[in-house]
PyMOL Python script that loads the backbone (N, CA, C, O; Angstrom):
from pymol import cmd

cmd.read_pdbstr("""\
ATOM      1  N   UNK A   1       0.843  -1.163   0.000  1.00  0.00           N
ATOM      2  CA  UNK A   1       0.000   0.000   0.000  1.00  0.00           C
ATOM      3  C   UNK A   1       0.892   1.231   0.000  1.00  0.00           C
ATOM      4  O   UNK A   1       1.819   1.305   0.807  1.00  0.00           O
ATOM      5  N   UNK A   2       0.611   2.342  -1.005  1.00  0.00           N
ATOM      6  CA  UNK A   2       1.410   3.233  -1.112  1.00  0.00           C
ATOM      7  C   UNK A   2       0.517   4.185  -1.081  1.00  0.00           C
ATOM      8  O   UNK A   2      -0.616   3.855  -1.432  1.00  0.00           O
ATOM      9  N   UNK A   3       0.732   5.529  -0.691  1.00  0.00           N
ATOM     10  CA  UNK A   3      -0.259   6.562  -0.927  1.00  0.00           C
ATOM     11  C   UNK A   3       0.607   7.195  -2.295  1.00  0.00           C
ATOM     12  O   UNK A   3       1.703   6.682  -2.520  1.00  0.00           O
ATOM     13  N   UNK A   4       0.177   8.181  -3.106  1.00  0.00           N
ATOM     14  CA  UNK A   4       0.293   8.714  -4.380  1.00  0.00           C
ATOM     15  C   UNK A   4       0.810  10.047  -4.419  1.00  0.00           C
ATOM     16  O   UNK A   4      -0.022  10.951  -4.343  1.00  0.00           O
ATOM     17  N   UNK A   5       1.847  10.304  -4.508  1.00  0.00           N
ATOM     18  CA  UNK A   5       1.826  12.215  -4.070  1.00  0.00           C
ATOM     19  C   UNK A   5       1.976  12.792  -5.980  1.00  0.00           C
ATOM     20  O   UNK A   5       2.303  12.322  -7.069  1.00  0.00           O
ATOM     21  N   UNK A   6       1.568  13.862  -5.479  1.00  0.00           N
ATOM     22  CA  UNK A   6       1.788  14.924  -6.741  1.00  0.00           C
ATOM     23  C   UNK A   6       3.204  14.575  -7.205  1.00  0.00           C
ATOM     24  O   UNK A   6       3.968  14.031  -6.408  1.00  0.00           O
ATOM     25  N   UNK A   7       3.597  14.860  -8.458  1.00  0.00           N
ATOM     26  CA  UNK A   7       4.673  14.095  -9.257  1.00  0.00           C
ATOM     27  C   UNK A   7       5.304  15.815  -8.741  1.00  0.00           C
ATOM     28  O   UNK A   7       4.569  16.802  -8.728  1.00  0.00           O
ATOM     29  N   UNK A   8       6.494  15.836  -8.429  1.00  0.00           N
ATOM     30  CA  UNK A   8       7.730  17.169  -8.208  1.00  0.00           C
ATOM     31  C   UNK A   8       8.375  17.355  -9.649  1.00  0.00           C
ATOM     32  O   UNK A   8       8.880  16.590 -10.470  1.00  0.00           O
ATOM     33  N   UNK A   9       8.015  19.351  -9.554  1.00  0.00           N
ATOM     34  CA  UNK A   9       8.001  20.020 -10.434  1.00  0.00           C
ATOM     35  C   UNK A   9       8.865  21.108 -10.535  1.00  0.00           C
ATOM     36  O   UNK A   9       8.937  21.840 -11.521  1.00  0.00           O
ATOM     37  N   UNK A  10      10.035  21.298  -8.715  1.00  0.00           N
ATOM     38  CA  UNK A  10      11.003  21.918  -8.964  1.00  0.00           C
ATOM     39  C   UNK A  10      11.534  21.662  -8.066  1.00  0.00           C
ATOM     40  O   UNK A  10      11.139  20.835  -7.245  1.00  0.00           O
ATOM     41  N   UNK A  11      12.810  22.463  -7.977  1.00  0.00           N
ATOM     42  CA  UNK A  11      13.902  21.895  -6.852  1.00  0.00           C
ATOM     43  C   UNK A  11      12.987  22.035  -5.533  1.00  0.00           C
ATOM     44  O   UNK A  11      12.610  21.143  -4.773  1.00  0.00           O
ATOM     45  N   UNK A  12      12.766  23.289  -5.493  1.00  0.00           N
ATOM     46  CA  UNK A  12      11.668  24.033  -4.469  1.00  0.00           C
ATOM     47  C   UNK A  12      10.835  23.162  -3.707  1.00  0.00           C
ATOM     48  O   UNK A  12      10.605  22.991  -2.510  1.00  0.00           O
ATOM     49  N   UNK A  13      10.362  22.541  -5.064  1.00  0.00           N
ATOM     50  CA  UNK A  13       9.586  21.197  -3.913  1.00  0.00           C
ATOM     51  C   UNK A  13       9.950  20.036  -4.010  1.00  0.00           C
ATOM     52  O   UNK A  13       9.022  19.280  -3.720  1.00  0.00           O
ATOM     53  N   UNK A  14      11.024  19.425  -4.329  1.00  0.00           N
ATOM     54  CA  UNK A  14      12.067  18.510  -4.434  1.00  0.00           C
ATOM     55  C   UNK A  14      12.506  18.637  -2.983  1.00  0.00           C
ATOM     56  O   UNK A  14      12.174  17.632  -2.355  1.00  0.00           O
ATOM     57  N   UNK A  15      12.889  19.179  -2.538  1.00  0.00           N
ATOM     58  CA  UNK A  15      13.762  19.892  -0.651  1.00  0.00           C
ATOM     59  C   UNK A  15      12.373  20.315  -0.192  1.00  0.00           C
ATOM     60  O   UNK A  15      12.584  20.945   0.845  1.00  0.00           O
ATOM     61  N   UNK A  16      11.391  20.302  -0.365  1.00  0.00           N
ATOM     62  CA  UNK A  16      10.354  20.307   0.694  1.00  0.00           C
ATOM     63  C   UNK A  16       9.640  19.068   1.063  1.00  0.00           C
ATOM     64  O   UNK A  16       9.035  18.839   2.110  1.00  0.00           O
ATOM     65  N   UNK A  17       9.869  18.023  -0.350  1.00  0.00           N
ATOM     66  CA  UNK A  17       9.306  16.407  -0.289  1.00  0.00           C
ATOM     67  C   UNK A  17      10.632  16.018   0.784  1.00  0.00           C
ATOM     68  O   UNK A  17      10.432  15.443   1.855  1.00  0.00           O
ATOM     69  N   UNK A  18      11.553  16.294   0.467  1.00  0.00           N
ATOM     70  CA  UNK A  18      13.092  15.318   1.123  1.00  0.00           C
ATOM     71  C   UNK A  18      12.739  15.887   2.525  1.00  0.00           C
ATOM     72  O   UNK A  18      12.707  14.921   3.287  1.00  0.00           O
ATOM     73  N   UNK A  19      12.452  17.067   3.216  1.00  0.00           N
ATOM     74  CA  UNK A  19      11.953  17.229   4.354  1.00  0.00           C
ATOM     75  C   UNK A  19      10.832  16.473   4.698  1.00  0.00           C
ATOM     76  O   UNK A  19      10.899  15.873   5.771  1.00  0.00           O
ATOM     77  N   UNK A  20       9.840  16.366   4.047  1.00  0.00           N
ATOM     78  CA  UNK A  20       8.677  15.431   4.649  1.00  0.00           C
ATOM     79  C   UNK A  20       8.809  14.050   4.576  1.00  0.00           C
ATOM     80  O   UNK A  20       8.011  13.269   5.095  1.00  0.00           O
ATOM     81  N   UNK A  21       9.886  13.700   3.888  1.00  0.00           N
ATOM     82  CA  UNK A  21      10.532  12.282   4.081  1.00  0.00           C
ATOM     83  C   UNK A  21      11.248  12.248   5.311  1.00  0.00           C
ATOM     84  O   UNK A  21      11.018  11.292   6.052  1.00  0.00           O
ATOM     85  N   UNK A  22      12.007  13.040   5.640  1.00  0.00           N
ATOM     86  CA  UNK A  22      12.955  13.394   6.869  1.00  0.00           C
ATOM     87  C   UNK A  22      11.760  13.380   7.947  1.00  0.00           C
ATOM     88  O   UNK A  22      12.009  12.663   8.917  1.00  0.00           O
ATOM     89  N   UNK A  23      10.520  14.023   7.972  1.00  0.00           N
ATOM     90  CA  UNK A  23       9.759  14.116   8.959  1.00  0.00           C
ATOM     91  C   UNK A  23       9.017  12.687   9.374  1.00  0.00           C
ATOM     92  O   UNK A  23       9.002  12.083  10.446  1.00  0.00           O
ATOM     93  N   UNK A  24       8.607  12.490   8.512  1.00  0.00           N
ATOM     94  CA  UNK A  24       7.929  10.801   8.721  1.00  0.00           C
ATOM     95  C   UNK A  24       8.543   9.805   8.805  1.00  0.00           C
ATOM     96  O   UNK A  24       8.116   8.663   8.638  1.00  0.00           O
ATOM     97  N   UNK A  25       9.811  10.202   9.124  1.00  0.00           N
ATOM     98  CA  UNK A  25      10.900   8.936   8.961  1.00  0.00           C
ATOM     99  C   UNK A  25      10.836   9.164  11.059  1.00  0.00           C
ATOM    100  O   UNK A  25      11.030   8.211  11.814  1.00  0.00           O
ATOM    101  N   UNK A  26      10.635  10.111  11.383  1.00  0.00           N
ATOM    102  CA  UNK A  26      10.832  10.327  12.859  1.00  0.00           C
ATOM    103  C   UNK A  26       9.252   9.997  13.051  1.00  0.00           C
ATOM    104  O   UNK A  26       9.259   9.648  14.231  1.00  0.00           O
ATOM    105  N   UNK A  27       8.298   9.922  12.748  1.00  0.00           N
ATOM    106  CA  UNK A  27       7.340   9.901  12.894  1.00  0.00           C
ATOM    107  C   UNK A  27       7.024   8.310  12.700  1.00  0.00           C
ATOM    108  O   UNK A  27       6.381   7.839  13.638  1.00  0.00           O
ATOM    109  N   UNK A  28       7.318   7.497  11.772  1.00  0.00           N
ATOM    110  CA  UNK A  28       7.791   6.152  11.413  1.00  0.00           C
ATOM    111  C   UNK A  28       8.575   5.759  12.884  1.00  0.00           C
ATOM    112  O   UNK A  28       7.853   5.181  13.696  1.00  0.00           O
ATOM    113  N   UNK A  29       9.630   5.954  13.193  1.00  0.00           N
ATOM    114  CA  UNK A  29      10.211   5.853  14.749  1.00  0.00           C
ATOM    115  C   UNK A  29       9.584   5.720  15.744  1.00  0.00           C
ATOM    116  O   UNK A  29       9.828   4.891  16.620  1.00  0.00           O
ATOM    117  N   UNK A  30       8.398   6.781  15.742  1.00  0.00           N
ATOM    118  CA  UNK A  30       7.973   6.980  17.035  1.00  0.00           C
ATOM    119  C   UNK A  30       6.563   5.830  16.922  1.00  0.00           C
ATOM    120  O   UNK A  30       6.103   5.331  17.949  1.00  0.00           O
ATOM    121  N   UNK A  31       6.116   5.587  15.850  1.00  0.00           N
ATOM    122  CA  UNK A  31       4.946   4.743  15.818  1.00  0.00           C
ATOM    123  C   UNK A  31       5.309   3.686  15.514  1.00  0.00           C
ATOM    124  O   UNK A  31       4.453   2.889  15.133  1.00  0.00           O
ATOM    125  N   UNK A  32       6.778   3.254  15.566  1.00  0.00           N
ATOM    126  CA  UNK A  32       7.374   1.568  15.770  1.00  0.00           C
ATOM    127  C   UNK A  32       7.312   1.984  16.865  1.00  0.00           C
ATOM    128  O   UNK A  32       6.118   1.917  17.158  1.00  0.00           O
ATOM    129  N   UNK A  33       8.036   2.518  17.958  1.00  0.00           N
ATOM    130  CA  UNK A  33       8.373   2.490  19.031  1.00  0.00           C
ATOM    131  C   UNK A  33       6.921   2.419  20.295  1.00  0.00           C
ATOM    132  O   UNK A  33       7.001   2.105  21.482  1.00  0.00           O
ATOM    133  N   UNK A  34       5.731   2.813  19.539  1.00  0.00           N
ATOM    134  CA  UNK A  34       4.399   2.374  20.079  1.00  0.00           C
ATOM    135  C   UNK A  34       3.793   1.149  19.858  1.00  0.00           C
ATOM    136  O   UNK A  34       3.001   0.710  20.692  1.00  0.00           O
ATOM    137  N   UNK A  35       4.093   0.456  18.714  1.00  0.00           N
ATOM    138  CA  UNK A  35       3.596  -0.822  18.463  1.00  0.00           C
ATOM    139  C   UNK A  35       4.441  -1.951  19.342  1.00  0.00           C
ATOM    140  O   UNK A  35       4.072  -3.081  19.661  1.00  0.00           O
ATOM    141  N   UNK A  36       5.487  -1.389  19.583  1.00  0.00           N
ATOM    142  CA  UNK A  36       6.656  -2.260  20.011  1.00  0.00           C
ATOM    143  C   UNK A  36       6.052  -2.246  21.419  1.00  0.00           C
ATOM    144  O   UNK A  36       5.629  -3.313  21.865  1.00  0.00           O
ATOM    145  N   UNK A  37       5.956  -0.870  22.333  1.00  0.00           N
ATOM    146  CA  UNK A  37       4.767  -1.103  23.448  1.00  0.00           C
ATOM    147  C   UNK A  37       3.690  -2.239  23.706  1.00  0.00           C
ATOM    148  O   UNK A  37       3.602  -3.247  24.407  1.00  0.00           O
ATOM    149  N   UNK A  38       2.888  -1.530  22.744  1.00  0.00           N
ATOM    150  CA  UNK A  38       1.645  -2.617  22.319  1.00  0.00           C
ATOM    151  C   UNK A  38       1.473  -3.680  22.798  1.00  0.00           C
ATOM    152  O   UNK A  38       0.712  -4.180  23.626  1.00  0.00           O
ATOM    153  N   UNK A  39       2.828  -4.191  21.756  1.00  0.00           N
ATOM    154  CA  UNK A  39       3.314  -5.754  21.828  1.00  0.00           C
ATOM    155  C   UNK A  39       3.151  -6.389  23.165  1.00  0.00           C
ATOM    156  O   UNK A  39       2.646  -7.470  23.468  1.00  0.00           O
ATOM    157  N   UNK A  40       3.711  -5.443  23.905  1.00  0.00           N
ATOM    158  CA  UNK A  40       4.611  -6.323  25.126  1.00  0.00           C
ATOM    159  C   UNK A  40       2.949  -5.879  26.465  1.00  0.00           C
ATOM    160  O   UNK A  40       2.894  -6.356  27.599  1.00  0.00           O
ATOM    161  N   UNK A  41       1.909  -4.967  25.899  1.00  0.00           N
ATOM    162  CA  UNK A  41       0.981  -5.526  26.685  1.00  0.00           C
ATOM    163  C   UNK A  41      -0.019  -6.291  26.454  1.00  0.00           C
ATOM    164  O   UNK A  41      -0.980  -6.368  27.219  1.00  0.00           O
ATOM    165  N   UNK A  42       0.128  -7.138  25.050  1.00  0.00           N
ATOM    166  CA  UNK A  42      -0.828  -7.982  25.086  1.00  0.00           C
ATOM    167  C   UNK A  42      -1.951  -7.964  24.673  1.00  0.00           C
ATOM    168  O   UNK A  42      -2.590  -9.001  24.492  1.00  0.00           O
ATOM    169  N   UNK A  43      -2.487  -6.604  24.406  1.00  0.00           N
ATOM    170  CA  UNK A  43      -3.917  -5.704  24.098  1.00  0.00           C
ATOM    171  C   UNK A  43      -3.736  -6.202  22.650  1.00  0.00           C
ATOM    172  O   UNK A  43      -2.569  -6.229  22.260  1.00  0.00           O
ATOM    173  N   UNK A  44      -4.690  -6.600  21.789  1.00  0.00           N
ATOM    174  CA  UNK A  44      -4.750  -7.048  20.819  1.00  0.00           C
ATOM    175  C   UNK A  44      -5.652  -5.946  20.103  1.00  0.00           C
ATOM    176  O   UNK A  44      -5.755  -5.961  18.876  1.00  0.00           O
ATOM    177  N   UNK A  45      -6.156  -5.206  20.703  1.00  0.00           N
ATOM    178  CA  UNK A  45      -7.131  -4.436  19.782  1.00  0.00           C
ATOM    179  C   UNK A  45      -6.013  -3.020  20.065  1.00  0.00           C
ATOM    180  O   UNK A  45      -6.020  -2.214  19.135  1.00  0.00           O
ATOM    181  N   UNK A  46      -5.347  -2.773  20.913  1.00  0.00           N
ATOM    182  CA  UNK A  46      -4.144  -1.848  21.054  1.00  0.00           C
ATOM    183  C   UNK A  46      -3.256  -2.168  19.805  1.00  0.00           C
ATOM    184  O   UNK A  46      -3.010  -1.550  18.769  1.00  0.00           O
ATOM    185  N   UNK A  47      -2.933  -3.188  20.234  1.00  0.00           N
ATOM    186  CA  UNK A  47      -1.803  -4.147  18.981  1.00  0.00           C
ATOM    187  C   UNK A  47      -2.134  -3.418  17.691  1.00  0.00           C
ATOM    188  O   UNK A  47      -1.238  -2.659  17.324  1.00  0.00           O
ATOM    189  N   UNK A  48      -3.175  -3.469  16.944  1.00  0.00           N
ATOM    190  CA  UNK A  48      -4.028  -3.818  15.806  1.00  0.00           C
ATOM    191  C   UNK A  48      -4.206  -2.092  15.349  1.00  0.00           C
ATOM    192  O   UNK A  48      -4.201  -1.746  14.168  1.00  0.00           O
ATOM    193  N   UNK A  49      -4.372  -1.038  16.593  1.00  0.00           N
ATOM    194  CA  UNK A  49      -4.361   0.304  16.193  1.00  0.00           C
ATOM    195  C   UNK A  49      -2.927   0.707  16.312  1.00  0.00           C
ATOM    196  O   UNK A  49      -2.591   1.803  15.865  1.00  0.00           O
ATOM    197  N   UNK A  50      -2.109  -0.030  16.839  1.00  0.00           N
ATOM    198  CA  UNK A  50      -0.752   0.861  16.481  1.00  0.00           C
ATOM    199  C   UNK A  50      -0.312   0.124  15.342  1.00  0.00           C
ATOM    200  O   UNK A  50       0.718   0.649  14.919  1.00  0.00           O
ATOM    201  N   UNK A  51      -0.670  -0.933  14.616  1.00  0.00           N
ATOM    202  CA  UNK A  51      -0.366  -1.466  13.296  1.00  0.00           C
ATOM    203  C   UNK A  51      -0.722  -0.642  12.301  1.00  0.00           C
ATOM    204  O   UNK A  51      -0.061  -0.141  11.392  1.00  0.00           O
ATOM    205  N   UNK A  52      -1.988  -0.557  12.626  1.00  0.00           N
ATOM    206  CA  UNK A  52      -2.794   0.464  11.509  1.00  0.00           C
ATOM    207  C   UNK A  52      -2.408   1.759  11.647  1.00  0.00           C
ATOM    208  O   UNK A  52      -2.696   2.590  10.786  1.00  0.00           O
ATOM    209  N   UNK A  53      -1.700   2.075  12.769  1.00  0.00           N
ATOM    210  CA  UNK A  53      -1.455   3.863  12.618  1.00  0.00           C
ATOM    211  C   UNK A  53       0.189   3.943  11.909  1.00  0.00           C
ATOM    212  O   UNK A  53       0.553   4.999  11.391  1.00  0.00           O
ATOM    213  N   UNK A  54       1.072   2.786  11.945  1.00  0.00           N
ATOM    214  CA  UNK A  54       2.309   2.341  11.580  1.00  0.00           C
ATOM    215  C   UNK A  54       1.634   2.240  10.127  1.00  0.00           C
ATOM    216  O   UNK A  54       1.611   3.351   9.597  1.00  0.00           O
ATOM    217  N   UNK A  55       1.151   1.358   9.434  1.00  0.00           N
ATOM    218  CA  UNK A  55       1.043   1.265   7.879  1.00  0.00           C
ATOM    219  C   UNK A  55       0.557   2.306   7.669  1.00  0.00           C
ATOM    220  O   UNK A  55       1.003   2.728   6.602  1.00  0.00           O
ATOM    221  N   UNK A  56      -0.241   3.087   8.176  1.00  0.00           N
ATOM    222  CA  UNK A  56      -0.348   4.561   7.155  1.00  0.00           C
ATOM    223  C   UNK A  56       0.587   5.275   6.783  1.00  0.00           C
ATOM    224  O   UNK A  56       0.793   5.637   5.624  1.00  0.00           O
ATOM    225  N   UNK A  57       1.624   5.693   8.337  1.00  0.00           N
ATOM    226  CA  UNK A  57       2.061   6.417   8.105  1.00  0.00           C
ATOM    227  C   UNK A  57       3.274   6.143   6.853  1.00  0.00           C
ATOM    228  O   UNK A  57       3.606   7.013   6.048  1.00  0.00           O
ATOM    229  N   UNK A  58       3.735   5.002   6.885  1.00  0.00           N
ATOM    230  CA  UNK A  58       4.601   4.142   5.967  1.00  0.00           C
ATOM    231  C   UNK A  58       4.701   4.220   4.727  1.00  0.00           C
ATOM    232  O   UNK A  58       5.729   4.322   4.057  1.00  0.00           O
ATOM    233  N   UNK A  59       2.924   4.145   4.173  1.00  0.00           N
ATOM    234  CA  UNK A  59       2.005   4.669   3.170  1.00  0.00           C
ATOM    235  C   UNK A  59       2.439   5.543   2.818  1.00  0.00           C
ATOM    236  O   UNK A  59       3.047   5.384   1.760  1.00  0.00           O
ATOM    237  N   UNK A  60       2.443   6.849   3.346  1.00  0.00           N
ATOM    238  CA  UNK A  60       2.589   8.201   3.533  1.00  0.00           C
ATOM    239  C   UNK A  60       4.586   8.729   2.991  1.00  0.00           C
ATOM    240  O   UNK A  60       5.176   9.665   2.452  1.00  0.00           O
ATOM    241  N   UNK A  61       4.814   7.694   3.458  1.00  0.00           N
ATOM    242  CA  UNK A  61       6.250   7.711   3.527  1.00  0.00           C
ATOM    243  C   UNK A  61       7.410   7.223   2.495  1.00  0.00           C
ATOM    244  O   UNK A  61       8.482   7.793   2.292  1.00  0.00           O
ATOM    245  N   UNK A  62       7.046   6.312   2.039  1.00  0.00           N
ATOM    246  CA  UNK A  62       7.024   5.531   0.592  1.00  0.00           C
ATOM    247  C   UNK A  62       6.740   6.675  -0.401  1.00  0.00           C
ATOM    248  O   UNK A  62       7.690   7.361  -0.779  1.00  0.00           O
ATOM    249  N   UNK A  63       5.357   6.952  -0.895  1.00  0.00           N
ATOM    250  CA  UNK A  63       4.833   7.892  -1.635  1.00  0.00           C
ATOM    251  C   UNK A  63       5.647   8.776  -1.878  1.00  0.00           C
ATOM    252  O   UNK A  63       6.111   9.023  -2.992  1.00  0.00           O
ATOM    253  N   UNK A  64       5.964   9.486  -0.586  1.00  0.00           N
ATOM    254  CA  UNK A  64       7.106  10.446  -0.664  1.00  0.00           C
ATOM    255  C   UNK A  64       8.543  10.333  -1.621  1.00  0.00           C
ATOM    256  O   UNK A  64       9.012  10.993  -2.548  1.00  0.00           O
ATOM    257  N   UNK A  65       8.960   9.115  -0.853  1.00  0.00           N
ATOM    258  CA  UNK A  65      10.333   8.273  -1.735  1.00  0.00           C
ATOM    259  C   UNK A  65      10.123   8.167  -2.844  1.00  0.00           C
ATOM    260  O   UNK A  65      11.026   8.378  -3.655  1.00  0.00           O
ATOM    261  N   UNK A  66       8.968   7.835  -3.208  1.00  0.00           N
ATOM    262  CA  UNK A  66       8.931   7.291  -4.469  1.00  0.00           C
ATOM    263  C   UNK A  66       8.508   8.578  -5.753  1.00  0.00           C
ATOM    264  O   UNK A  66       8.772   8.469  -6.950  1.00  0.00           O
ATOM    265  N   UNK A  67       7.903   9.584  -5.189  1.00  0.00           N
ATOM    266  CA  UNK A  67       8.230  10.772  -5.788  1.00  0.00           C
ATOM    267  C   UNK A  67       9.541  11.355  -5.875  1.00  0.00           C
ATOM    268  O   UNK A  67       9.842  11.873  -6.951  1.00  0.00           O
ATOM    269  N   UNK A  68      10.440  11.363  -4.862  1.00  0.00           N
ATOM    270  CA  UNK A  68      11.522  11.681  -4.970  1.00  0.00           C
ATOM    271  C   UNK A  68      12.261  10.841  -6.100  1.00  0.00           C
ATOM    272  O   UNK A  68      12.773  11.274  -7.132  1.00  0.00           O
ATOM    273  N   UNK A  69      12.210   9.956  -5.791  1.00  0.00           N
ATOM    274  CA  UNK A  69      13.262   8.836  -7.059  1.00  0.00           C
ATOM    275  C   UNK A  69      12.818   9.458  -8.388  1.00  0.00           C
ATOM    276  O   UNK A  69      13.542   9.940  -9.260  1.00  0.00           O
ATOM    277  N   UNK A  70      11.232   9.329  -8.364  1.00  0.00           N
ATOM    278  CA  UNK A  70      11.042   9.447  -9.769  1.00  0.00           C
ATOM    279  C   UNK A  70      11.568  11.253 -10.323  1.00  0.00           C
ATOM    280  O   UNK A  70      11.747  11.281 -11.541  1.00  0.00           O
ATOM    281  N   UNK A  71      11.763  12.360  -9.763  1.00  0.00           N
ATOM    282  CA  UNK A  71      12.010  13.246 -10.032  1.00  0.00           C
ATOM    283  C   UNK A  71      13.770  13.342 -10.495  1.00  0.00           C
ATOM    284  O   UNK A  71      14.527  13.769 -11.368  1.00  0.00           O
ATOM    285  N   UNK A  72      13.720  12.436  -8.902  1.00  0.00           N
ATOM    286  CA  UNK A  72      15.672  12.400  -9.364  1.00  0.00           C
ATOM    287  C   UNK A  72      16.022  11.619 -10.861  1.00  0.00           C
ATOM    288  O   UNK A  72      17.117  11.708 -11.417  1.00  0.00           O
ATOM    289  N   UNK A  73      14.969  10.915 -11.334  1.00  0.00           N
ATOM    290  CA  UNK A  73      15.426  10.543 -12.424  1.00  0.00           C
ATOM    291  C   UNK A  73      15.357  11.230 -13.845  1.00  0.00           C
ATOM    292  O   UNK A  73      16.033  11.112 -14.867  1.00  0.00           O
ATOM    293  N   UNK A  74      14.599  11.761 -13.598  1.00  0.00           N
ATOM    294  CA  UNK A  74      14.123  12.748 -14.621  1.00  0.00           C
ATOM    295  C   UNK A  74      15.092  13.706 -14.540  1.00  0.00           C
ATOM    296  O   UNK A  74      15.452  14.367 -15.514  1.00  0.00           O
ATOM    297  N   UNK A  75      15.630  13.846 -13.208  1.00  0.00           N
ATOM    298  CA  UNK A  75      16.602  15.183 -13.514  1.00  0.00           C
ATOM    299  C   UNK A  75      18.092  14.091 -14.071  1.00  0.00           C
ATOM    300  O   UNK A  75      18.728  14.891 -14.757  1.00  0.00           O
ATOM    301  N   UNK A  76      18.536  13.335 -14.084  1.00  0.00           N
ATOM    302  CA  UNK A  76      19.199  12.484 -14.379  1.00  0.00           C
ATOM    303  C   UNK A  76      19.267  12.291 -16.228  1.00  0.00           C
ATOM    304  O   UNK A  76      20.221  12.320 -17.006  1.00  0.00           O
ATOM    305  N   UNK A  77      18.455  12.180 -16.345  1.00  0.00           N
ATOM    306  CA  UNK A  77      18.148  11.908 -17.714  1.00  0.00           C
ATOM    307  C   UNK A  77      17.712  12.896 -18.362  1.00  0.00           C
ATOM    308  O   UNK A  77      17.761  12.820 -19.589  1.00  0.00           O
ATOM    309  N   UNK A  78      17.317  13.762 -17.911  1.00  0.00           N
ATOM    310  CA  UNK A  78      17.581  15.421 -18.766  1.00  0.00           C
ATOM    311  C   UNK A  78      19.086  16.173 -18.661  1.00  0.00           C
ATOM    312  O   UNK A  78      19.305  17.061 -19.485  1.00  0.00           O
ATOM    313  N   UNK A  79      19.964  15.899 -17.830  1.00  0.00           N
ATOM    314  CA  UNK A  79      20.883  15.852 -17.842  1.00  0.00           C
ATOM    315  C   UNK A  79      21.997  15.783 -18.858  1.00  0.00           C
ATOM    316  O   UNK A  79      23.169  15.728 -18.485  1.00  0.00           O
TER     317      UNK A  79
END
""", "prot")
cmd.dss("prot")
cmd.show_as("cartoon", "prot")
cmd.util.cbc("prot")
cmd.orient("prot")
């Protein structure tokens, strides 16, 4: 599952995606570091919302990457 971002259209927002990659990557951290909680109490319906709040954000996070790549390539090959 990937979420879809707007395809990057200048440097401008090339370094504002690589920041929101940078941001959800700490944000990714902190919502392993809750599931990993979770885990260890056993709560299964706890379990199951810090899974689901972990794959979104992941979602979210990917998308990002994967806009980035695809821009870096384009600048690569216009090059």
């Amino acid at each position: 599952m990937r979420s879809v971002q707007p395809p990057i259209t200048s440097d401008e927002e090339y370094h504002g995606y690589q920041q929101g990659r940078d941001t959800l990557t700490t944000v990714v951290r902190e919502r392993e570091q809750r599931l990993i909680e979770a885990l260890s109490s056993g709560d299964e319906t706890l379990i199951e919302a810090r899974r689901y709040e972990l794959l979104h954000v992941l979602a979210d996070r990917q998308g990002i990457i994967d806009a980035i790549k695809a821009y870096e390539q384009r600048m690569a090959q216009s090059a």
